[in-house]
C-alpha positions in Angstrom: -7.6 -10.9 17.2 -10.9 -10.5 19.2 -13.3 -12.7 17.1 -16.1 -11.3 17.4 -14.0 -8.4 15.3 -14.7 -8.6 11.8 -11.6 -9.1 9.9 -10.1 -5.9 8.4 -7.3 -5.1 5.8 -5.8 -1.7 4.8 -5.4 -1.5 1.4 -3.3 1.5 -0.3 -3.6 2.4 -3.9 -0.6 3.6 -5.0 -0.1 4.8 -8.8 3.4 5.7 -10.0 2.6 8.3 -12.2 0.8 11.6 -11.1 -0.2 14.9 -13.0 1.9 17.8 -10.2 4.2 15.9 -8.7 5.3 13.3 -11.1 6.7 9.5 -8.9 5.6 11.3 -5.4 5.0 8.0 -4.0 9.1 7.3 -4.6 10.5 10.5 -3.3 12.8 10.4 -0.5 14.5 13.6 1.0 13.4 12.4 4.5 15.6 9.5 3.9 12.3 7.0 3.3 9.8 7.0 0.2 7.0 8.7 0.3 4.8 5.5 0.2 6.9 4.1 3.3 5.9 7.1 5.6 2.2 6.0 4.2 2.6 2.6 4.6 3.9 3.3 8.5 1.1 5.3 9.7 -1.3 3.0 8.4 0.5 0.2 10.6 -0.6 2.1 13.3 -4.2 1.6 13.3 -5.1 -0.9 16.0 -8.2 -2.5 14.2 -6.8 -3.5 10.9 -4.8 -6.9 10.5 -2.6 -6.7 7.9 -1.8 -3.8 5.0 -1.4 -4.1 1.5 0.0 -1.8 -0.8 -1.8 -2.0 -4.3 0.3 -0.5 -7.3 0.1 -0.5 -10.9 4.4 -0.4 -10.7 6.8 -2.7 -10.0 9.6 -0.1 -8.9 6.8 0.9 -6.2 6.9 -3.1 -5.0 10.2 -3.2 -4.7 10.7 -0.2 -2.4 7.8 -1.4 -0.4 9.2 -5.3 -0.1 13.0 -3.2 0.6 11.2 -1.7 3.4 9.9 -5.1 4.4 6.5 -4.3 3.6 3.6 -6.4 1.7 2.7 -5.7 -1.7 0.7 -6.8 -5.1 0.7 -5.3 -8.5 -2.6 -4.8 -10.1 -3.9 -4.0 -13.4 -1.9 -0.8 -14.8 -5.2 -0.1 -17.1 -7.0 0.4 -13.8 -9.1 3.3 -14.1 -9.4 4.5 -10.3 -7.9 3.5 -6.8 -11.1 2.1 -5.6 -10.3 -0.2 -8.7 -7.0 -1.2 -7.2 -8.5 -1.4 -4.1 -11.1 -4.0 -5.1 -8.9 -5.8 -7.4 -6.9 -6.6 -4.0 -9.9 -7.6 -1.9 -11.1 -9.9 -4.4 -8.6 -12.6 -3.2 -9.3 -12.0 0.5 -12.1 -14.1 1.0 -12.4 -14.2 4.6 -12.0 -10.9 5.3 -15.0 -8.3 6.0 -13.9 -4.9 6.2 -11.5 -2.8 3.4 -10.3 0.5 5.0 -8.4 2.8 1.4 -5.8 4.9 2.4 -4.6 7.0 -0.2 -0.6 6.6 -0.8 0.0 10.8 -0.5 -1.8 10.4 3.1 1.8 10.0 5.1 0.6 11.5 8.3 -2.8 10.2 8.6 -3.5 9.2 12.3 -3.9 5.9 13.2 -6.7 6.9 15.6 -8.7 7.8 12.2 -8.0 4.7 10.6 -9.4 2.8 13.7 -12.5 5.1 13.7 -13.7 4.8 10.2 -13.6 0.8 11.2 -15.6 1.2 14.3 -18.2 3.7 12.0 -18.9 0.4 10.2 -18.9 -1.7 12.9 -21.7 0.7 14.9 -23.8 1.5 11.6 -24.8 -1.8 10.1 -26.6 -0.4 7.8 -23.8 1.6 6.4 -21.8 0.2 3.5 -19.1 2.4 3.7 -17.7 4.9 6.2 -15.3 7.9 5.7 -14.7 11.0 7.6 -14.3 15.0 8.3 -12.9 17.8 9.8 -14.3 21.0 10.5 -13.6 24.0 8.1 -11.9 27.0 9.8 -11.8 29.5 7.3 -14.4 30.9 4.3 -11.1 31.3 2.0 -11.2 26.8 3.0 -15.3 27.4 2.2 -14.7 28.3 -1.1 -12.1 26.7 -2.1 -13.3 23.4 -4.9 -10.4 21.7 -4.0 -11.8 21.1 -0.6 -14.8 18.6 -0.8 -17.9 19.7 2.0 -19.9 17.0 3.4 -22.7 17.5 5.1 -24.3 15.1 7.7 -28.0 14.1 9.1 -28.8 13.6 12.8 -27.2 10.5 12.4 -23.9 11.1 11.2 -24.7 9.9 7.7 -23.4 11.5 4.7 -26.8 13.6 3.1 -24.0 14.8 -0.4 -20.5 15.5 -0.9 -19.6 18.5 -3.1 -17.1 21.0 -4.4 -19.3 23.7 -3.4 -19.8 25.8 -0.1 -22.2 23.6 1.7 -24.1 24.3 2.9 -25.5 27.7 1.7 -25.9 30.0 4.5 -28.5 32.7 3.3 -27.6 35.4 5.9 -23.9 35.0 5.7 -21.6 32.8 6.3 -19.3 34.5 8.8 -20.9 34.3 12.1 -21.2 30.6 11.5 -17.3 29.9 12.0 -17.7 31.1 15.8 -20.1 28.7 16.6 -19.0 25.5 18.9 -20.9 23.3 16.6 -19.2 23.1 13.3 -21.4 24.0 10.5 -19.3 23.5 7.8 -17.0 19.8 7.2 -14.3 19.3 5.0 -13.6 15.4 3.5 -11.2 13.9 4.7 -10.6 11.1 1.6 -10.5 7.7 3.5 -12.5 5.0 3.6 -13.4 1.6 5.3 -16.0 -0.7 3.1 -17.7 -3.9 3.8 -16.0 -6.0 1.4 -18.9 -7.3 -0.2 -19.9 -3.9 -1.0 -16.8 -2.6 -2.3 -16.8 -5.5 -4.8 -20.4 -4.4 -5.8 -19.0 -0.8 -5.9 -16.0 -1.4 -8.3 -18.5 -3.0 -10.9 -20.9 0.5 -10.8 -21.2 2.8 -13.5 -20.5 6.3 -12.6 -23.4 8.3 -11.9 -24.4 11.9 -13.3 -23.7 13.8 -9.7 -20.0 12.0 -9.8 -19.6 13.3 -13.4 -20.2 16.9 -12.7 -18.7 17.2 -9.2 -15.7 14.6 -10.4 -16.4 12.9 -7.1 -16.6 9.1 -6.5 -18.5 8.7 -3.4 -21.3 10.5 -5.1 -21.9 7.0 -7.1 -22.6 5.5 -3.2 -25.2 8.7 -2.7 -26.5 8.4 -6.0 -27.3 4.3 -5.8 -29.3 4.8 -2.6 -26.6 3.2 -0.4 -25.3 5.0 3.0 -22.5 6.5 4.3 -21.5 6.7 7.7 -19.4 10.0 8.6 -16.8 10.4 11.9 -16.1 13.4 12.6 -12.3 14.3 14.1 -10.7 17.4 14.5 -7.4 16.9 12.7 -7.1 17.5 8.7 -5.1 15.1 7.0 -2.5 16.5 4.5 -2.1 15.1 1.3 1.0 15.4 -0.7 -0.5 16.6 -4.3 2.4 19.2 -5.3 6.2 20.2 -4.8 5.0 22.5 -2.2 3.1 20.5 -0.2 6.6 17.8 -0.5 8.7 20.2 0.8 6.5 21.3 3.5 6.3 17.3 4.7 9.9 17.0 4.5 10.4 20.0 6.7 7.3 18.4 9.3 9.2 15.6 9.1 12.6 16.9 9.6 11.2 18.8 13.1 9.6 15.4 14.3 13.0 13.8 14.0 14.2 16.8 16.0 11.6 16.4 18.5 10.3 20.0 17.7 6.3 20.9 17.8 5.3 21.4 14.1 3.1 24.0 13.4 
């Protein structure tokens, strides 16, 4: 490693139990858990050392160590990822940046993972970094499911919300034709300076997070920034049976060597 590079780990959260799709992280019609396919694609980022999955389960340990892959149990009364996340870079004194991936995040690029490092790495003042993708439909707009960011001239994060931001007064329409994206979806990933993220975990949630039920609102809200990278693929996170089935069927053309849609 170059080193001059700050050291970096990727750290995956990864919680057995889940609300729609109950032990996602352990399903395997493509012949591989789901956390494997996770745990793969973050491998490919270029800028991160080493990855780590953190879960509250020991069945998920085992089927990442079957897979030859490295991971720690943390506290199963954990109350968030970021939690899980911190509770991991505690014990890694000597390195500097924490990229989360989420566990459902199977075909996140490693190109984005290498990105939200080199935000950090560009923005010193920036605690944290995370990125977007551009919203191509008002039905995507005004959806609350898909968290808008919106950005200053310098690519920082101004607030994150469940609403259609921002509010276009004359109509929103004519605004999707335009090169310049005026409306950014979240994409929930995120590369911390260590230090901060230990700061972070210890932070009582803040009004704003309470109402939108949105974490990175607790960064906003404490005065700290957020540096934003904007790429134009949307990672697809695996939150229902539907959106399992759909991966498996990706998956199953990639194997084929077929373009997925």
């Amino acid at each position: 490693m170059d080193p001059a590079r700050p050291k970096t780990i990727t750290i995956i959260p990864a919680r057995l139990e889940s609300s729609r799709l109950p032990k996602k992280l352990l399903l395997s019609e493509t012949g591989k858990p789901l956390i494997q396919h996770t745990y793969e694609a973050a491998c490919r980022a270029t800028l991160s050392t080493d990855v780590i999955v953190a879960t509250d389960h020991m069945s998920i340990a085992s089927a990442v160590r079957q897979f030859g892959g490295d991971a720690m149990l943390t506290d199963p009364e954990a109350t968030s990822g970021t939690d899980r996340v911190a509770e991991v870079a505690q014990s890694l004194d000597d390195v500097e940046i924490v990229v989360n991936v989420q566990g459902d995040e199977p075909e996140l690029s490693g190109e984005a993972i290498d990105l939200s490092i080199e935000m950090l790495q560009r923005d010193p003042q920036a605690v944290m970094s995370t990125l977007a993708t551009p919203i191509s439909s008002p039905q995507q707009l005004q959806d609350p499911a898909c968290v808008k960011v919106v950005l200053d001239q310098r690519g920082r994060a101004l607030y994150f919300s469940r609403s259609a931001i921002p509010f276009v007064r004359d109509g929103a329409e004519a605004q999707f034709q335009n090169v310049r994206p005026a409306f950014l979806q979240h994409i929930g990933l995120y590369a911390y300076r260590r230090d901060f993220l230990l700061e972070f975990a210890k932070l009582p949630p803040s009004p704003l997070e309470m109402l939108e039920k949105l974490e990175q609102l607790r960064v906003l809200s404490a005065g700290h920034r957020i540096a934003v990278g904007v790429v134009q693929e949307s990672s697809i996170g695996i939150d229902t049976p539907d959106d399992y089935r759909a991966f498996v069927q990706r998956e199953r053309q990639r194997t084929m060597g077929l373009k997925v849609a």
